[in-house]
N, C-alpha and C positions, 0 to 999 in steps of 0.2 A: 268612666266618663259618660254622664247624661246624653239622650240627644234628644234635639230638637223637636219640638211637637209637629207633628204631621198630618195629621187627622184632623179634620172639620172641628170633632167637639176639643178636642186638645189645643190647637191653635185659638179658640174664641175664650174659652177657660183665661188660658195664660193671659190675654191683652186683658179680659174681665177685672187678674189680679194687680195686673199693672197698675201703680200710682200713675196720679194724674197731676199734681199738682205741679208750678211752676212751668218755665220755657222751657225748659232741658228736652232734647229731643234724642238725644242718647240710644232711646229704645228701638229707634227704630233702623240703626247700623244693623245694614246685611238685612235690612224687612222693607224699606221704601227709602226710595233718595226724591228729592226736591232740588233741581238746578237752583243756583242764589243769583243775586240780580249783580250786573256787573258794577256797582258802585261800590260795592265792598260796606253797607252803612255802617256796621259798628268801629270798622276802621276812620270813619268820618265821623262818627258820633266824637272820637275817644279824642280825635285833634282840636275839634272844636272846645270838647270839657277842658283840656290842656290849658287853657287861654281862657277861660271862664271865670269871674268872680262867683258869680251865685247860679246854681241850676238845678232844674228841676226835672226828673222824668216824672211822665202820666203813665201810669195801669205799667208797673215794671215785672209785674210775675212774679218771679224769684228772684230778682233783682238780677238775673245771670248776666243781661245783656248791657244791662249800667255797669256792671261788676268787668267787664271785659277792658274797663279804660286804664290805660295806665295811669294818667294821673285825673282827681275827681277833686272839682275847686273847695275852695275853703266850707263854702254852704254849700252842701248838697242835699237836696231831700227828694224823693220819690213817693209815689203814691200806689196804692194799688186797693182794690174793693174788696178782693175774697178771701176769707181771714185766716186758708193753709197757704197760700200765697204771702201775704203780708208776716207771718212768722217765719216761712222761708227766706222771704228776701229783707228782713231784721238780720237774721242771722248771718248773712251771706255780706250784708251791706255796713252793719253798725261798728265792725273794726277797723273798717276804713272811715270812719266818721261822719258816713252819710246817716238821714233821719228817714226812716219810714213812716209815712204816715198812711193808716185807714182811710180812707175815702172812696166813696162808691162812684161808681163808671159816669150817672149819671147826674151826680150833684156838683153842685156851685165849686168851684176848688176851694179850700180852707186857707189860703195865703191873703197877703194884703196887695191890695194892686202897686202894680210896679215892682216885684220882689224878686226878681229874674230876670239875669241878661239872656241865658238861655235856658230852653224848654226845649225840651227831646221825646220823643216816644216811638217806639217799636211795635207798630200794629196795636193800637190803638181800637177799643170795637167802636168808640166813633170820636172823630175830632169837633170839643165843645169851642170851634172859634172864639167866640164873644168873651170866652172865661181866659181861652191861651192869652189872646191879645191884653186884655185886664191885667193878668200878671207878670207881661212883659215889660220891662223897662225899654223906652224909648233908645231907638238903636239896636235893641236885641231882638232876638233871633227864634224861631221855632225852626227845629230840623228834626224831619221825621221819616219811616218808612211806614205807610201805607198800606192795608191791602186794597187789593184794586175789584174793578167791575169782574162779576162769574168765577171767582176766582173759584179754585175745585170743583166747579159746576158740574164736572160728569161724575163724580161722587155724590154731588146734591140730588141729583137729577135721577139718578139710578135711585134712591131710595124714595123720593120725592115726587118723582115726575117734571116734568116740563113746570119748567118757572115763569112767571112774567118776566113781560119789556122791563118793568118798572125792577124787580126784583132782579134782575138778571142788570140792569144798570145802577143800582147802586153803587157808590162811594166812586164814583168815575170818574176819574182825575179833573175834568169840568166843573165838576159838581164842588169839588174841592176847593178848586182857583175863585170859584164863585164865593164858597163862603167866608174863605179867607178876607178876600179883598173888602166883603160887605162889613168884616170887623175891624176893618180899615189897616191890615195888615199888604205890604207889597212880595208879590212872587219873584223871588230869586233865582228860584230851580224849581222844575219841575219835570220827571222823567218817568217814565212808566215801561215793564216789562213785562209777559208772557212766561212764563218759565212752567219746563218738562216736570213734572210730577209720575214716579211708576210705584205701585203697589206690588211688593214680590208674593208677601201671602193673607190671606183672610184676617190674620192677625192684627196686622200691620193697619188694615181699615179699620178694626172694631178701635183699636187703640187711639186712632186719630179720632173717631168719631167721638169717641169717651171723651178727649182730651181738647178739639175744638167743637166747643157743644153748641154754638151756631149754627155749623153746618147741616146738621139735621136735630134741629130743635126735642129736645125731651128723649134721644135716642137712647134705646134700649135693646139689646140681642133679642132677647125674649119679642118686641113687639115685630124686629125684623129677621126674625131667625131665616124665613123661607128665603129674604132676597139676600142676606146673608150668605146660604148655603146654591145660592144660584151663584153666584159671584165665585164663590171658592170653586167650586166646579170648573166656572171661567176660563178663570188663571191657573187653572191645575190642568186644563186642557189646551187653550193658548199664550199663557204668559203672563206678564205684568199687568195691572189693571194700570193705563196712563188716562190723568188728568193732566191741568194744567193750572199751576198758582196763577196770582194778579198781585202786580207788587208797582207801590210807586212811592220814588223820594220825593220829599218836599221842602222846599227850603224857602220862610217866609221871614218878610222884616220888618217891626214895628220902627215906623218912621218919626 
Protein backbone atom coordinates (compact mmCIF):
# COMPACT_ATOMS: atom_id res chain seq x y z
CA UNK A 1 0.00 0.00 0.00
CA UNK A 2 1.40 3.47 -1.22
CA UNK A 3 1.68 6.33 1.13
CA UNK A 4 0.91 9.48 1.00
CA UNK A 5 3.48 12.12 -0.03
CA UNK A 6 4.98 13.95 2.74
CA UNK A 7 7.79 15.85 1.80
CA UNK A 8 7.63 19.57 0.39
CA UNK A 9 8.99 18.38 -3.09
CA UNK A 10 6.59 15.23 -3.10
CA UNK A 11 3.39 16.97 -2.10
CA UNK A 12 4.05 20.05 -4.86
CA UNK A 13 4.89 17.17 -7.56
CA UNK A 14 1.60 15.32 -7.02
CA UNK A 15 -0.85 18.54 -7.13
CA UNK A 16 1.59 19.65 -10.25
CA UNK A 17 0.27 16.14 -11.88
CA UNK A 18 -3.28 16.62 -10.86
CA UNK A 19 -5.76 17.33 -13.73
CA UNK A 20 -7.38 20.48 -13.54
CA UNK A 21 -10.05 20.42 -15.69
CA UNK A 22 -13.77 20.75 -14.85
CA UNK A 23 -15.68 21.55 -11.21
CA UNK A 24 -15.01 18.27 -9.68
CA UNK A 25 -13.39 18.87 -6.48
CA UNK A 26 -12.90 15.39 -5.40
CA UNK A 27 -9.10 16.03 -4.91
CA UNK A 28 -9.00 17.53 -2.48
CA UNK A 29 -11.15 14.92 0.41
CA UNK A 30 -8.78 14.59 3.43
CA UNK A 31 -6.36 17.78 1.90
CA UNK A 32 -8.76 21.06 2.31
CA UNK A 33 -12.56 21.32 3.31
CA UNK A 34 -14.51 24.67 2.36
CA UNK A 35 -17.83 25.02 4.60
CA UNK A 36 -20.85 25.43 1.75
CA UNK A 37 -23.39 28.19 2.14
CA UNK A 38 -26.60 27.32 3.90
CA UNK A 39 -28.95 27.45 0.83
CA UNK A 40 -28.00 24.19 -0.37
CA UNK A 41 -27.84 25.98 -4.48
CA UNK A 42 -27.65 23.00 -6.48
CA UNK A 43 -30.59 21.55 -4.40
CA UNK A 44 -32.52 24.95 -5.67
CA UNK A 45 -30.94 25.01 -8.89
CA UNK A 46 -32.48 21.28 -9.63
CA UNK A 47 -36.26 22.42 -8.38
CA UNK A 48 -36.39 25.26 -10.24
CA UNK A 49 -35.09 23.09 -13.66
CA UNK A 50 -37.95 20.59 -12.54
CA UNK A 51 -40.69 23.17 -13.68
CA UNK A 52 -38.67 24.72 -16.45
CA UNK A 53 -39.49 24.75 -20.18
CA UNK A 54 -36.14 26.08 -21.60
CA UNK A 55 -32.91 26.70 -19.65
CA UNK A 56 -29.80 27.69 -19.85
CA UNK A 57 -26.47 27.43 -17.70
CA UNK A 58 -23.43 30.02 -18.21
CA UNK A 59 -19.58 28.78 -17.86
CA UNK A 60 -20.99 25.03 -16.63
CA UNK A 61 -17.33 23.47 -16.21
CA UNK A 62 -17.89 19.97 -16.55
CA UNK A 63 -21.30 20.23 -16.59
CA UNK A 64 -20.98 18.46 -12.89
CA UNK A 65 -23.23 21.06 -11.27
CA UNK A 66 -26.15 21.07 -14.22
CA UNK A 67 -25.55 17.34 -14.21
CA UNK A 68 -26.73 17.06 -10.42
CA UNK A 69 -30.63 17.89 -11.41
CA UNK A 70 -32.92 15.29 -11.34
CA UNK A 71 -35.00 16.22 -13.97
CA UNK A 72 -33.27 18.93 -16.92
CA UNK A 73 -36.38 20.64 -19.10
CA UNK A 74 -37.10 19.74 -22.53
CA UNK A 75 -34.30 22.50 -23.90
CA UNK A 76 -31.36 22.52 -22.19
CA UNK A 77 -28.29 23.95 -23.23
CA UNK A 78 -25.09 25.12 -21.38
CA UNK A 79 -22.22 27.11 -22.21
CA UNK A 80 -18.74 27.10 -21.26
CA UNK A 81 -15.34 28.80 -22.99
CA UNK A 82 -12.49 26.33 -22.20
CA UNK A 83 -12.37 23.68 -24.75
CA UNK A 84 -11.06 20.49 -21.96
CA UNK A 85 -14.12 21.78 -20.03
CA UNK A 86 -16.64 21.94 -22.95
CA UNK A 87 -15.59 18.13 -23.99
CA UNK A 88 -16.10 17.17 -20.47
CA UNK A 89 -19.25 18.64 -19.92
CA UNK A 90 -20.52 17.12 -23.70
CA UNK A 91 -19.73 14.15 -22.38
CA UNK A 92 -21.29 14.20 -19.01
CA UNK A 93 -24.27 16.41 -20.33
CA UNK A 94 -25.42 15.05 -24.00
CA UNK A 95 -27.13 11.72 -22.73
CA UNK A 96 -29.42 13.44 -20.89
CA UNK A 97 -30.12 15.80 -23.91
CA UNK A 98 -28.84 18.80 -22.98
CA UNK A 99 -26.61 20.88 -25.81
CA UNK A 100 -23.24 22.33 -25.10
CA UNK A 101 -22.20 25.04 -26.58
CA UNK A 102 -18.55 26.81 -26.88
CA UNK A 103 -18.70 30.24 -26.03
CA UNK A 104 -16.21 32.40 -24.44
CA UNK A 105 -16.69 34.11 -20.68
CA UNK A 106 -16.60 37.27 -22.28
CA UNK A 107 -18.80 37.27 -25.49
CA UNK A 108 -22.29 38.19 -26.57
CA UNK A 109 -24.25 34.86 -25.58
CA UNK A 110 -25.06 32.98 -29.00
CA UNK A 111 -28.97 32.57 -28.40
CA UNK A 112 -31.90 34.56 -29.69
CA UNK A 113 -33.42 37.07 -27.19
CA UNK A 114 -36.10 35.65 -25.23
CA UNK A 115 -34.99 31.88 -25.42
CA UNK A 116 -35.03 31.18 -21.76
CA UNK A 117 -37.51 31.05 -18.88
CA UNK A 118 -34.43 30.17 -16.86
CA UNK A 119 -30.84 30.89 -16.73
CA UNK A 120 -28.58 29.33 -13.94
CA UNK A 121 -25.05 29.64 -13.18
CA UNK A 122 -22.63 28.43 -10.50
CA UNK A 123 -19.91 30.99 -10.02
CA UNK A 124 -19.77 32.53 -12.92
CA UNK A 125 -16.13 34.74 -13.36
CA UNK A 126 -18.42 37.61 -14.09
CA UNK A 127 -22.15 38.10 -14.63
CA UNK A 128 -22.86 39.83 -18.35
CA UNK A 129 -26.36 41.39 -17.11
CA UNK A 130 -27.38 43.15 -20.18
CA UNK A 131 -26.87 39.61 -22.19
CA UNK A 132 -28.71 37.36 -18.95
CA UNK A 133 -31.69 39.82 -19.23
CA UNK A 134 -31.69 39.70 -23.47
CA UNK A 135 -32.13 35.94 -23.22
CA UNK A 136 -34.65 35.78 -20.71
CA UNK A 137 -38.15 35.54 -21.46
CA UNK A 138 -40.43 37.80 -19.78
CA UNK A 139 -41.35 36.35 -16.26
CA UNK A 140 -38.31 34.24 -16.07
CA UNK A 141 -35.80 34.00 -13.90
CA UNK A 142 -31.88 34.10 -13.53
CA UNK A 143 -30.81 32.06 -10.15
CA UNK A 144 -27.34 31.82 -9.37
CA UNK A 145 -24.53 31.33 -6.83
CA UNK A 146 -21.96 34.05 -6.90
CA UNK A 147 -18.62 34.44 -5.64
CA UNK A 148 -18.55 37.19 -3.39
CA UNK A 149 -16.05 40.26 -2.33
CA UNK A 150 -12.12 38.92 -0.95
CA UNK A 151 -13.16 35.78 -1.35
CA UNK A 152 -9.76 33.35 -0.34
CA UNK A 153 -8.03 36.71 0.13
CA UNK A 154 -5.64 35.23 2.63
CA UNK A 155 -4.50 32.79 -0.12
CA UNK A 156 -4.38 35.97 -2.46
CA UNK A 157 -2.82 37.96 -0.23
CA UNK A 158 0.07 35.48 1.00
CA UNK A 159 1.22 35.20 -2.45
CA UNK A 160 0.34 38.66 -3.75
CA UNK A 161 0.47 41.04 -1.02
CA UNK A 162 -2.06 43.41 0.18
CA UNK A 163 -4.81 44.20 -2.38
CA UNK A 164 -6.72 47.28 -3.01
CA UNK A 165 -10.16 48.65 -1.67
CA UNK A 166 -11.16 48.45 -5.27
CA UNK A 167 -9.88 44.75 -5.73
CA UNK A 168 -10.56 43.41 -2.48
CA UNK A 169 -14.43 44.80 -3.31
CA UNK A 170 -15.21 43.47 -6.20
CA UNK A 171 -18.25 41.47 -7.21
CA UNK A 172 -20.04 42.70 -3.93
CA UNK A 173 -23.29 41.62 -3.68
CA UNK A 174 -24.25 45.78 -4.27
CA UNK A 175 -22.43 45.94 -7.06
CA UNK A 176 -24.55 42.95 -8.29
CA UNK A 177 -28.20 44.36 -7.36
CA UNK A 178 -26.88 47.43 -9.23
CA UNK A 179 -26.26 45.82 -12.38
CA UNK A 180 -28.96 43.68 -12.37
CA UNK A 181 -31.57 46.23 -12.00
CA UNK A 182 -29.70 48.66 -14.59
CA UNK A 183 -30.57 45.63 -17.12
CA UNK A 184 -33.93 46.22 -16.04
CA UNK A 185 -34.09 42.80 -14.16
CA UNK A 186 -36.04 42.93 -10.49
CA UNK A 187 -34.16 41.27 -7.24
CA UNK A 188 -35.97 38.44 -5.75
CA UNK A 189 -33.18 37.12 -3.42
CA UNK A 190 -30.31 38.08 -2.37
CA UNK A 191 -28.04 36.46 0.37
CA UNK A 192 -24.54 36.47 1.04
CA UNK A 193 -22.19 34.13 3.17
CA UNK A 194 -18.60 33.96 4.72
CA UNK A 195 -17.61 30.52 4.78
CA UNK A 196 -14.52 28.57 6.87
CA UNK A 197 -11.82 27.57 4.29
CA UNK A 198 -8.62 25.12 5.86
CA UNK A 199 -5.66 23.93 3.83
CA UNK A 200 -4.34 20.51 5.52
CA UNK A 201 -1.16 20.40 3.28
CA UNK A 202 1.01 22.51 0.65
CA UNK A 203 -0.59 20.35 -1.82
CA UNK A 204 -3.86 21.09 -1.39
CA UNK A 205 -2.79 24.95 -2.29
CA UNK A 206 -0.61 24.30 -5.33
CA UNK A 207 -3.79 22.36 -6.57
CA UNK A 208 -6.44 25.09 -5.94
CA UNK A 209 -4.13 27.49 -7.31
CA UNK A 210 -3.45 25.40 -10.59
CA UNK A 211 -7.21 24.94 -10.66
CA UNK A 212 -8.62 28.62 -9.69
CA UNK A 213 -6.33 30.48 -11.85
CA UNK A 214 -7.77 33.92 -10.93
CA UNK A 215 -6.62 33.72 -7.75
CA UNK A 216 -3.08 34.39 -8.36
CA UNK A 217 -3.03 35.24 -12.00
CA UNK A 218 -0.30 33.25 -14.30
CA UNK A 219 0.69 31.10 -10.96
CA UNK A 220 3.43 28.82 -11.16
CA UNK A 221 5.50 26.64 -8.38
CA UNK A 222 8.64 27.44 -10.11
CA UNK A 223 7.76 31.42 -9.86
CA UNK A 224 6.47 30.82 -6.06
CA UNK A 225 8.47 27.97 -4.88
CA UNK A 226 10.08 30.12 -1.83
CA UNK A 227 6.50 31.28 -0.48
CA UNK A 228 5.34 28.01 -1.33
CA UNK A 229 7.91 26.36 0.91
CA UNK A 230 7.37 29.10 3.63
CA UNK A 231 3.79 28.16 3.89
CA UNK A 232 4.53 24.25 4.00
CA UNK A 233 6.74 24.86 6.95
CA UNK A 234 3.62 26.91 8.34
CA UNK A 235 1.23 24.26 8.43
CA UNK A 236 3.65 21.53 9.15
CA UNK A 237 4.49 23.47 12.32
CA UNK A 238 0.99 25.08 13.25
CA UNK A 239 -1.78 23.41 11.34
CA UNK A 240 -4.30 24.18 8.57
CA UNK A 241 -3.65 27.28 6.49
CA UNK A 242 -7.53 28.88 6.98
CA UNK A 243 -9.11 31.32 4.51
CA UNK A 244 -12.32 32.25 4.06
CA UNK A 245 -14.80 31.82 0.71
CA UNK A 246 -17.31 34.77 -0.38
CA UNK A 247 -20.39 33.17 -1.73
CA UNK A 248 -23.86 34.84 -2.68
CA UNK A 249 -27.40 33.57 -4.13
CA UNK A 250 -29.15 35.58 -6.40
CA UNK A 251 -32.33 35.33 -7.65
CA UNK A 252 -33.53 38.01 -10.28
CA UNK A 253 -36.73 38.42 -12.44
CA UNK A 254 -37.38 39.62 -15.85
CA UNK A 255 -40.48 41.48 -15.52
Amino acid sequence: MSQSPTTFEDLVAEAEAAPTEGWDFSWFEGRATEARPSWGYARAMGERLAKAEAALDIQTGGGEVLNTADRLPPLTVATEGWPPNVAKATALLRPRGAVVVASPEDAPLPFADEAFDLVVSRHPVQAHWTEIARVLRPGGTYFAQHVGPSSAYEVVEYFLGPQSEAARNARHPDHERAGAEAAGLEIVDLRAERLRMEFYDIGAVVHFLRKVVWMVPGFTVDQYRDRLRELHERIEAEGPFVAHSARHLIEARKP
